[in-house]
C-alpha positions in Angstrom: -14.0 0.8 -12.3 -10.3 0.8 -13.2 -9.9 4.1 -11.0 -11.6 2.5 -8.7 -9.5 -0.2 -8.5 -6.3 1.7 -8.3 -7.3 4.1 -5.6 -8.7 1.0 -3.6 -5.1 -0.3 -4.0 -3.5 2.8 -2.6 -5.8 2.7 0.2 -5.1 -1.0 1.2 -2.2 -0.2 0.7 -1.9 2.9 2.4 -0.2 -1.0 0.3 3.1 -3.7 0.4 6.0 -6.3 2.0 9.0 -4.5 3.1 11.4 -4.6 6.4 11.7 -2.9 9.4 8.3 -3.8 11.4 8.5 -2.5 14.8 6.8 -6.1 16.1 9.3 -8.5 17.6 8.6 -12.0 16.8 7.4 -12.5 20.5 4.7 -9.8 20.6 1.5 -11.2 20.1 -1.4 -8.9 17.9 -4.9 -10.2 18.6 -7.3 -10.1 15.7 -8.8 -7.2 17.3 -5.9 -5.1 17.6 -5.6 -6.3 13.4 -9.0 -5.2 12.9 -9.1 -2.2 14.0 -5.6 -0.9 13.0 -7.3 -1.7 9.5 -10.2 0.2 9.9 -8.9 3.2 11.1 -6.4 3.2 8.2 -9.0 2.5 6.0 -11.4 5.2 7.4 -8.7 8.2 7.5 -7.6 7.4 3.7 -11.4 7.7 2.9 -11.7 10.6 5.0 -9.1 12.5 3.1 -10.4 11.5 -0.6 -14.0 12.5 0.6 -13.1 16.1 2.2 -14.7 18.5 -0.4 -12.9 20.9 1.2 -9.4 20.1 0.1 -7.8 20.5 -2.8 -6.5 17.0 -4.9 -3.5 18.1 -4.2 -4.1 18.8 -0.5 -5.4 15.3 -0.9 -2.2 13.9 -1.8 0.2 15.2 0.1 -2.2 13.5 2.8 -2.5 10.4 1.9 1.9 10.5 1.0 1.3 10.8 5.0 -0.7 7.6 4.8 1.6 5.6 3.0 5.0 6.7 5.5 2.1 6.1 8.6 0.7 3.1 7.2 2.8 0.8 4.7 6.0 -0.6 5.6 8.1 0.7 3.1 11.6 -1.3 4.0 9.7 -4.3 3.3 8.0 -3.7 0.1 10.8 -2.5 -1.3 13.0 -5.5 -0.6 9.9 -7.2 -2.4 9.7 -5.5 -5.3 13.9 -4.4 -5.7 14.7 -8.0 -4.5 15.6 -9.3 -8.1 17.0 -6.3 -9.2 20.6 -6.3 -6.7 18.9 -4.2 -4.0 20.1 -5.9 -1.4 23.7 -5.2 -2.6 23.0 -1.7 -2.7 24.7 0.7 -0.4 22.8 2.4 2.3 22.4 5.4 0.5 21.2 3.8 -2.5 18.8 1.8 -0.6 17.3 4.8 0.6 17.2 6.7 -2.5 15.1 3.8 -3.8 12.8 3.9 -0.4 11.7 6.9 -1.4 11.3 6.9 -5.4 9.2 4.0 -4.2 7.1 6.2 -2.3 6.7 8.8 -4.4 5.5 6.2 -6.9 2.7 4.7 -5.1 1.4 7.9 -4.4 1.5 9.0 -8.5 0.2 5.9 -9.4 -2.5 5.3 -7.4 -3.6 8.8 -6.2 -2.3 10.4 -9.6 -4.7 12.6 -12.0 -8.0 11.6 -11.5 -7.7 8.4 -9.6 -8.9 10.1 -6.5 -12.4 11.1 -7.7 -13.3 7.5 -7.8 -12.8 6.8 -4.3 -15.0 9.0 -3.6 -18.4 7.8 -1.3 -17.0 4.3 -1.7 -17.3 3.1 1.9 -16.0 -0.3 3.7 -19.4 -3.2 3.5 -20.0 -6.2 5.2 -18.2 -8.1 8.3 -14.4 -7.2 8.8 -12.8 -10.6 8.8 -9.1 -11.4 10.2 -7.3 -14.7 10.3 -4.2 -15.9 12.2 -1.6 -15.8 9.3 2.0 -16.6 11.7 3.0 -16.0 14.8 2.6 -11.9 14.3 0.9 -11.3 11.6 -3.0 -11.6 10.9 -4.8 -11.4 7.1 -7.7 -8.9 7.3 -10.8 -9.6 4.6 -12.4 -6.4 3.6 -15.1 -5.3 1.3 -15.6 -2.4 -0.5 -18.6 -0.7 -2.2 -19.6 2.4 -4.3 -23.0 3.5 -5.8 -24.2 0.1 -7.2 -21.3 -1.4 -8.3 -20.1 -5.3 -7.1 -17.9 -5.4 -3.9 -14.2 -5.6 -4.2 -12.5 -8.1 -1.8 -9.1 -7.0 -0.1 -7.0 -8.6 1.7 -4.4 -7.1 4.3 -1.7 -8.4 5.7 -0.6 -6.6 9.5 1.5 -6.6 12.4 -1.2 -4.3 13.7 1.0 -1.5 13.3 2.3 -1.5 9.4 0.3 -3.1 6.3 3.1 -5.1 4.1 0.9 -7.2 1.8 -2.4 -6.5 0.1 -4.3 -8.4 -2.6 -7.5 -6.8 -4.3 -9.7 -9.4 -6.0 -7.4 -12.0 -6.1 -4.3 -9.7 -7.4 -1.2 -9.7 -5.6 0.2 -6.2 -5.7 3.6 -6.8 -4.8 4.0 -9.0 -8.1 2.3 -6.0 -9.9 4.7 -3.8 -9.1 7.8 -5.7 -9.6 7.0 -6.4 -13.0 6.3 -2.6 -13.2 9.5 -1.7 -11.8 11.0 -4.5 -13.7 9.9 -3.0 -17.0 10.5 0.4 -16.5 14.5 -0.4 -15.1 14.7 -3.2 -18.4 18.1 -4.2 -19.5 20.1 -0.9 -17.4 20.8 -1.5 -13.4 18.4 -0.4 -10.8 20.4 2.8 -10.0 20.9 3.9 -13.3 17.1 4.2 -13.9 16.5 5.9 -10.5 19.3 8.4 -10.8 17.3 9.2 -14.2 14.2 9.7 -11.6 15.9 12.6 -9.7 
């Protein structure tokens, strides 16, 4: 269930707040635009785990797609660097961080073994989205493998980039800043991803 759970949040994921959405603040998304930009992100990360074909590897390196296709990474990494002096970092810095942030996401939630339990877990029930702001919708999901209970997601969208998701309840932005948090500890932000390289 704990793989579960982690693969699940990739997927959503694929799963976080971060900048650089291609919506201005006058376009409108209608909840069926939101709906169905998260089902076919949904479907093509299950697609990928369940191709017997593939390799885990060949896996991975599609669903690393997922997450530059998928997640708005400038957002989500202002979330989760916020506290830490991102925004004082220089461009290059900023970027460096971008992408040990992706690299990240994809070893922790598509890492060793984490992929096998996403496998025949499928989408359930009614999709559900909800007017969140002006641009943005929330979009309810359930998922479901073999017998087990249903786990709720929820996705926040533009309709073009996910930049929030909570599964069962669990904000996953606050997870992985007091990850990140933990693992930089008393040292600055670019000293521990400089040790990363």
């Amino acid at each position: 269930m704990q793989k579960l759970l982690h693969v699940i949040s990739f997927i959503c994921l694929c799963i976080f707040p971060v900048g650089g959405s291609e919506v201005c603040a006058n376009t409108e998304v209608g909840e069926g635009t939101a709906i169905s930009f998260i089902n076919k992100m949904v479907n093509e990360a299950l697609d990928i785990v369940n191709n017997n074909g593939a390799s885990e590897n060949e896996k991975r390196k599609k669903l690393s797609e997922c997450i530059n296709k998928y997640l708005d990474i400038d957002r989500i990494t202002k979330a989760v660097f916020s506290q830490m002096g991102y925004k004082d970092l220089s461009e290059e810095d900023k970027q460096k961080v971008k992408n040990y942030l992706k690299k990240y996401l994809l070893r922790f939630y598509a890492g060793e073994g984490k992929l096998s339990a996403m496998m025949n877990a499928k989408l359930s029930g009614e999709v559900v989205a909800e007017k969140k702001d002006d641009i943005d919708f929330s979009v309810t999901t359930q998922f479901e493998k073999n017998s087990s209970p249903a786990l709720k997601i929820i996705w926040v969208t533009d309709g073009k980039k996910v930049y929030y998701v909570e599964i069962e309840g669990i904000n996953q932005i606050i997870t992985l800043r007091s990850e990140m948090q933990t693992a930089v500890g008393s040292g600055t932000l670019m000293e521990y991803i400089n040790k990363q390289n």
